[in-house]
C-alpha positions in Angstrom: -134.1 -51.4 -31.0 -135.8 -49.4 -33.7 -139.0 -50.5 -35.1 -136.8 -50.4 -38.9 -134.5 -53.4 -37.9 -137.0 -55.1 -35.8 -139.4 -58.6 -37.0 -137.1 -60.3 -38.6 -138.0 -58.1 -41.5 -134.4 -56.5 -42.2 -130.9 -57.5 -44.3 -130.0 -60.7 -43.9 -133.2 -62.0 -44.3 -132.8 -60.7 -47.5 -135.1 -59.8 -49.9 -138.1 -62.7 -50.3 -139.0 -64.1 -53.4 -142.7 -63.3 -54.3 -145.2 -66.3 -53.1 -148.8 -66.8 -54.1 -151.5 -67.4 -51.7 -152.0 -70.7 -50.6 -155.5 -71.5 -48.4 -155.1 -71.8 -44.3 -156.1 -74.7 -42.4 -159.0 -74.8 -41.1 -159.0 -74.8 -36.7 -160.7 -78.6 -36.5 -160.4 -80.6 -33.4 -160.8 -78.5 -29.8 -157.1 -78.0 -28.7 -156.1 -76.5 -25.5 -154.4 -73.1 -25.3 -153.3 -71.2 -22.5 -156.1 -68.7 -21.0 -153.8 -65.6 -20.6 -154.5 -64.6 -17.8 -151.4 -63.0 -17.2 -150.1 -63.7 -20.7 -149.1 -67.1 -19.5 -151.9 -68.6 -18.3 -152.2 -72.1 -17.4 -156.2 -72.6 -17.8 -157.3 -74.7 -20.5 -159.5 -73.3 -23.9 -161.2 -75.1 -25.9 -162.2 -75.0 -29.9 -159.0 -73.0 -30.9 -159.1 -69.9 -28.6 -156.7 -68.2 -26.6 -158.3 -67.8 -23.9 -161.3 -69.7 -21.8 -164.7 -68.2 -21.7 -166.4 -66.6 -19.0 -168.4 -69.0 -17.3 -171.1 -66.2 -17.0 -170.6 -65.6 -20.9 -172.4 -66.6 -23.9 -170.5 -66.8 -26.9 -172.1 -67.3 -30.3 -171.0 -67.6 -34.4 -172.4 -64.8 -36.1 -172.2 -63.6 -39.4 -173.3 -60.2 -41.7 -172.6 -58.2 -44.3 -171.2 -54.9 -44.9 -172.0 -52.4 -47.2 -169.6 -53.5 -49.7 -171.4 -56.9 -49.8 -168.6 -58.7 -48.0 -169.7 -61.2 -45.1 -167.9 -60.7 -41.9 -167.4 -63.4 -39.6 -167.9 -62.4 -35.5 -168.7 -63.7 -32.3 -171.1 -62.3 -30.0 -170.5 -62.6 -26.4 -173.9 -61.8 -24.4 -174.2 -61.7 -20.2 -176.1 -65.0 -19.5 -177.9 -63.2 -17.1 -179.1 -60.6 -19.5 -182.0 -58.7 -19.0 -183.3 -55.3 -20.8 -181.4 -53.4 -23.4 -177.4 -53.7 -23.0 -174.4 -51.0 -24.3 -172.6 -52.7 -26.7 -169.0 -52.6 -28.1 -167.7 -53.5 -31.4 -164.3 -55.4 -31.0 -161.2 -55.9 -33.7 -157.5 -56.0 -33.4 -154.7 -56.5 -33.3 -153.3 -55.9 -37.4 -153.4 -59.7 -38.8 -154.6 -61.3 -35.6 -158.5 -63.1 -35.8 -161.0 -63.0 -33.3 -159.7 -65.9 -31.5 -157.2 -64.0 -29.9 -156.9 -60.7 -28.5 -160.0 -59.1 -29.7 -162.0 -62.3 -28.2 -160.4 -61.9 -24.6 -161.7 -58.2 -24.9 -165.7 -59.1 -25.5 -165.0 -61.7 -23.3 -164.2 -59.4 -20.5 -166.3 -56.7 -21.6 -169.5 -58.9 -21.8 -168.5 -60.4 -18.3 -169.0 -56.6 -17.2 -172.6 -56.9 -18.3 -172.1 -55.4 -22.2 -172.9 -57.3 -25.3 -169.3 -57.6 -27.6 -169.2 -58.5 -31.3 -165.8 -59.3 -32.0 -164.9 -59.7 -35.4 -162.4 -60.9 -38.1 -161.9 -57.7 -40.4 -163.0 -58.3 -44.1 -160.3 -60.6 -46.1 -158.9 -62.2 -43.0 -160.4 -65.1 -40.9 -163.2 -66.3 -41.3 -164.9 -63.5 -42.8 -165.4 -62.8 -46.7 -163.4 -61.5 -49.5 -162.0 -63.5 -52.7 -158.3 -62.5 -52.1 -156.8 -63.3 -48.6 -154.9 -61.6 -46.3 -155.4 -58.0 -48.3 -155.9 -55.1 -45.9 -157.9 -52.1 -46.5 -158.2 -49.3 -43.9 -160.7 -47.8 -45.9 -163.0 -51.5 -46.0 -161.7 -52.1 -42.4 -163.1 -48.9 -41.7 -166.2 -49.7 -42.9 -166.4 -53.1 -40.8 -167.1 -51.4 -37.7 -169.9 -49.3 -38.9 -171.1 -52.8 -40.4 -170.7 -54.0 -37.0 -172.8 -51.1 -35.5 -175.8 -52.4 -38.1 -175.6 -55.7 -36.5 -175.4 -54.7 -33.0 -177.7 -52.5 -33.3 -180.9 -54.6 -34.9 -179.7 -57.0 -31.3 -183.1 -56.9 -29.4 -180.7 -57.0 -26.2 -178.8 -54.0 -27.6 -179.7 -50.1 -26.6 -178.7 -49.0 -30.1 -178.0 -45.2 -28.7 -175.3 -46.7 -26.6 -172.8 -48.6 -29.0 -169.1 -47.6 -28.8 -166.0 -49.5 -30.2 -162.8 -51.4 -28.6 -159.6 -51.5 -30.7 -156.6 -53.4 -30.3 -153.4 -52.1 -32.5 -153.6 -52.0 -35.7 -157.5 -51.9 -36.0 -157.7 -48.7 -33.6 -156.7 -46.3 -36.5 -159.8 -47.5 -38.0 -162.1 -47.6 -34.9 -161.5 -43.7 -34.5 -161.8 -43.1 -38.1 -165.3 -44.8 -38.5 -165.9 -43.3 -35.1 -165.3 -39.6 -36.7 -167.2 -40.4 -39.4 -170.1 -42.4 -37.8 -171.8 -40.6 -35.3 -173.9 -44.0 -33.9 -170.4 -44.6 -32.2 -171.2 -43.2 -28.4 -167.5 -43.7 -27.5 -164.4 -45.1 -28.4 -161.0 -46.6 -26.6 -158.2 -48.6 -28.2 -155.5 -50.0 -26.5 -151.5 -50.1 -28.0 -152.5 -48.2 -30.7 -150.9 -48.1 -34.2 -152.0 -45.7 -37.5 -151.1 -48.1 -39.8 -151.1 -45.7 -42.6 -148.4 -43.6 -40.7 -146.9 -46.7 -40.0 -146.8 -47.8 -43.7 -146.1 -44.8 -45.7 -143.4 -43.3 -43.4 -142.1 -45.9 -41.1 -141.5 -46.3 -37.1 -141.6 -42.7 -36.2 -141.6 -41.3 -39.1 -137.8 -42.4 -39.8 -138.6 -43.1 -43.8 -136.7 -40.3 -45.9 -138.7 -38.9 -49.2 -136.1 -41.0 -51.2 -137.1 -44.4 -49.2 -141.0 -43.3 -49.2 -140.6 -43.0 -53.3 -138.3 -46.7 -53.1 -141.3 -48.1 -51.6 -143.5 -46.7 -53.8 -141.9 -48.0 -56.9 -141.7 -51.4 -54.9 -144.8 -51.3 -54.6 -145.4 -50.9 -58.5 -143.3 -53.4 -59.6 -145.2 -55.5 -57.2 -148.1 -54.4 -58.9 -146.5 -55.9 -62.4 -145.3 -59.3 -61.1 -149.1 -60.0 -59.7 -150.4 -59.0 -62.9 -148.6 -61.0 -65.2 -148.4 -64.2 -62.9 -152.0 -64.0 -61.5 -151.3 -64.6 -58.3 -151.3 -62.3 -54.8 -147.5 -62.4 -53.4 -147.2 -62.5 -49.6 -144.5 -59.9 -48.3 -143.8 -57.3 -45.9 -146.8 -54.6 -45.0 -143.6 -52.5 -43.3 -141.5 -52.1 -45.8 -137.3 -52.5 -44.1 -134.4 -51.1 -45.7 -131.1 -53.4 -45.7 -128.0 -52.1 -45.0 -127.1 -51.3 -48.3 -130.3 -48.7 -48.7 -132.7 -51.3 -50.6 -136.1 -52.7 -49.7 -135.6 -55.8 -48.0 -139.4 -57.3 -47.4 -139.9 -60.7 -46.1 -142.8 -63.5 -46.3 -143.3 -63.6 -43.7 -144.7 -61.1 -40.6 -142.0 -63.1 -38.0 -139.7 -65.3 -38.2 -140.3 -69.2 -38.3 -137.8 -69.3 -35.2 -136.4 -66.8 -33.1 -132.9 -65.6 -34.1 -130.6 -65.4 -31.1 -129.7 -62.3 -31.3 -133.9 -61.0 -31.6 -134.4 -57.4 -30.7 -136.8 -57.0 -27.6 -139.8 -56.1 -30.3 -139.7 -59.1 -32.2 -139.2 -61.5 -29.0 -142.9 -59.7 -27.4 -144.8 -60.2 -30.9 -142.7 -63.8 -31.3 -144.1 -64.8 -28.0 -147.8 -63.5 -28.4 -148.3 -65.0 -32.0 -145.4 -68.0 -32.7 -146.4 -69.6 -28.8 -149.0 -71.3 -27.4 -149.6 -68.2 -25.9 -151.1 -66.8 -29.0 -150.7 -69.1 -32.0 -153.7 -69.5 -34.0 -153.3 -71.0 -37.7 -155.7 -68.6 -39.2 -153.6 -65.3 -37.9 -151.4 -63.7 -40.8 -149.0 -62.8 -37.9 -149.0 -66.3 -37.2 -148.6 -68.0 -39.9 -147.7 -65.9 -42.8 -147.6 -62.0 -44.3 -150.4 -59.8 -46.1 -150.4 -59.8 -49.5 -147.4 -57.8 -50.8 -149.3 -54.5 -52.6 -151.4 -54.4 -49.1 -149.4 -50.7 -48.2 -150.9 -49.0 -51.5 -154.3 -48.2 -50.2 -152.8 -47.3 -46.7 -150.7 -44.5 -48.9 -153.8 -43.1 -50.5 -155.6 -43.5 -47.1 -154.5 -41.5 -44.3 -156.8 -42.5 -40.9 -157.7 -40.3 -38.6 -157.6 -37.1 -40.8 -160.9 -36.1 -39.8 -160.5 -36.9 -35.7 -161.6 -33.6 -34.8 -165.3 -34.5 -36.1 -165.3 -37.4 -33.0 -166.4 -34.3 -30.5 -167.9 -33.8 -28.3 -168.0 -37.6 -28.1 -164.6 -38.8 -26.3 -161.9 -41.6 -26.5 -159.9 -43.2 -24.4 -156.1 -44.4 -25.8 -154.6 -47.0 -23.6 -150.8 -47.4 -24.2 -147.6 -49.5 -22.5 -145.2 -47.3 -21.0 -142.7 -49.7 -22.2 -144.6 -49.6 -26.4 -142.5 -48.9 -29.0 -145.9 -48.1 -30.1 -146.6 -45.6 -27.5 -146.1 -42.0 -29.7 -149.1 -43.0 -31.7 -151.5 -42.7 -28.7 -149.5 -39.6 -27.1 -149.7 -37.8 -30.9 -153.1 -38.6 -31.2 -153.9 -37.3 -27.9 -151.7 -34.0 -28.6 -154.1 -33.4 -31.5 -157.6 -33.9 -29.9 -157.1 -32.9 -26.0 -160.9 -32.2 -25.3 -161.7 -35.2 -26.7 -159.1 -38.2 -26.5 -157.9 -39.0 -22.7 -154.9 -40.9 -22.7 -154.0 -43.8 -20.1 -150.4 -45.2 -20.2 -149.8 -48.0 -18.0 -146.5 -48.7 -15.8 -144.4 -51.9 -16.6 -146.4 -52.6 -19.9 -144.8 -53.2 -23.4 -147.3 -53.2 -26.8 -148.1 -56.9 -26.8 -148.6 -56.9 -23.0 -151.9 -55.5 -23.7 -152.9 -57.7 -25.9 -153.9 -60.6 -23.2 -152.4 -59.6 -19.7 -155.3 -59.3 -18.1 -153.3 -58.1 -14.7 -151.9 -55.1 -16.8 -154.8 -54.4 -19.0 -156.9 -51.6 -17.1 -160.3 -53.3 -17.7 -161.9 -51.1 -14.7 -161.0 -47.8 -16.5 -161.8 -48.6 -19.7 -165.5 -50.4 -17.7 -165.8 -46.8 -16.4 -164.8 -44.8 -19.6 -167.9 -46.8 -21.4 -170.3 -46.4 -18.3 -169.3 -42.4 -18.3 -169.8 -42.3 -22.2 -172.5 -44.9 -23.1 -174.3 -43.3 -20.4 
């Protein structure tokens, strides 16, 4: 099923009328949520994760600022047995997911390897800063990770000349571009990698015509108008879908409330990661709800990765499901920058798989990448 007709975001959901932002509740009471071991893990989290700490782990609350004054919210996962100065990663993904979910399990792991993690809610979403919510910028999102990079790196437990970056999805376009562009970033990996502004200016694989690229465009703009004059931030689709009669066709939401019967295989793998138990967590946009509606304008006028070749002779490692509809991202990537991005694709593994199976995520090779490369 193509990527165009897939999250409930095509005809016959029709096109959405325009809502304002309205604030998300707040994760209160500890609730229990399945650990993910293998995606459907039966251990028991608590205080509104996805997954169940690392009995060797220390997580804590942290909080700092990046250069554009915005406060981003982050835990910091620490070895309990921690001794000396540590490699360190700085952890975000997947697009509209918070860092009680995938990005969490990752410097959960990684920290039980004996690294320090910081992973973080990108600015606007979460926990972390920003007056409007749920707006995504790839060049501020950018930015987070070097932000990240000042806090790890003033750590007294942190070797600041061994700090590289994990990316999950939609944040990985952003890892490598503040990687390319930030030279305190040893190393990178990312795993089910998307380039978001490839993604939102031209469509799964590229499949938007120049006619649809200048349709969204002018969506966009009357967007623009309707914000203006009402004051408000509407919530609709960050992929902009086409119906069947050649219009846009956004929704309000990222997936649908329930599963259609009918789903295509893409929307049943992100339905089950985000609308489950499995994944569910009230302050994730793919959750809950959908970006604010203009969100694909900056992602237009800011293509990621342009400057990839600067990363050398530092290295990368792309991780990708043999099974991803997301996998060409990785492999084109990888086409581009063969001395200096590896690839791994893993056997039986679809895009979401890698969010949280922990018995398909390859944990040991991306251990050894960072040992290799933080060295």
């Amino acid at each position: 099923m193509e990527r165009r007709t897939a999250l409930g975001l095509i005809a016959g959901t029709g096109a959405a009328t325009a809502v304002s932002f309205t604030a998300l509740p707040s994760f209160g009471a500890e609730t229990g949520r399945p650990a993910g071991a293998t995606g459907q893990g039966k251990a028991t989290a608590k205080g509104g994760y996805t997954f169940a700490l690392d009995k060797n782990v220390k997580r804590t609350s942290v909080r700092f600022k990046n250069r554009y004054g915005i406060e981003v919210a982050a835990d910091l996962y620490v070895p309990k047995n921690a001794r000396g100065k540590l490699p360190a990663l700085a952890v975000s993904g997947p697009f509209g997911a918070v860092k009680e979910q995938s990005s969490g399990l990752y410097a959960n792991e990684f920290a039980r390897r004996g690294y320090v993690a910081l992973a973080f809610d990108p600015s606007f979403t979460g926990e972390s800063g920003g007056t409007v919510r749920d707006v995504a910028s790839p060049d501020i999102y950018t930015e987070d990770y070097s932000a990240a990079v000042d806090f790890l790196g003033l750590r007294k437990v942190v070797d600041r000349e061994r700090i590289g970056a994990q990316a999950i999805c939609g944040l990985s376009g952003m890892a490598l571009t503040a990687a390319a562009a930030d030279s305190r970033i040893k190393a990178v990996a990312t795993a089910s990698m998307y380039d978001m502004s490839r993604s939102m200016s031209r469509g799964h694989e590229d499949y938007y015509t120049h006619e649809q690229r200048q349709k969204v465009v002018d969506h966009l703009s009357r967007q623009r108008w309707i914000d203006a004059e009402k004051g408000t931030y509407a919530r609709l689709s960050h992929e902009v879908p086409f119906d069947k009669n050649g219009d846009v066709a956004p929704s309000n939401h990222v997936l649908p409330k329930t599963l259609p019967a009918d789903a295509d295989p893409i929307t049943k793998s992100f339905f089950d990661y985000y609308r489950t138990e499995r994944g569910y967590h009230p302050r994730s946009i793919n959750s809950t709800t959908a970006w604010t509606g203009t969100t694909p304008m900056s992602f237009f006028a800011f293509p990621l990765m342009t400057n990839i070749d600067m990363l050398a002779p530092r290295k990368a490692l792309l991780v990708a499901g043999a099974a991803a509809h997301s996998r060409y991202y990785s492999e084109d990537v990888q086409a581009k920058a063969p001395d200096t991005v590896d690839l791994v694709i893993v056997p039986g593994a679809d895009h979401v798989d890698l969010y949280d199976r922990k018995d398909l995520i390859p944990f040991d090779r991306l251990d050894a990448f960072f040992t290799k490369n933080l060295a």
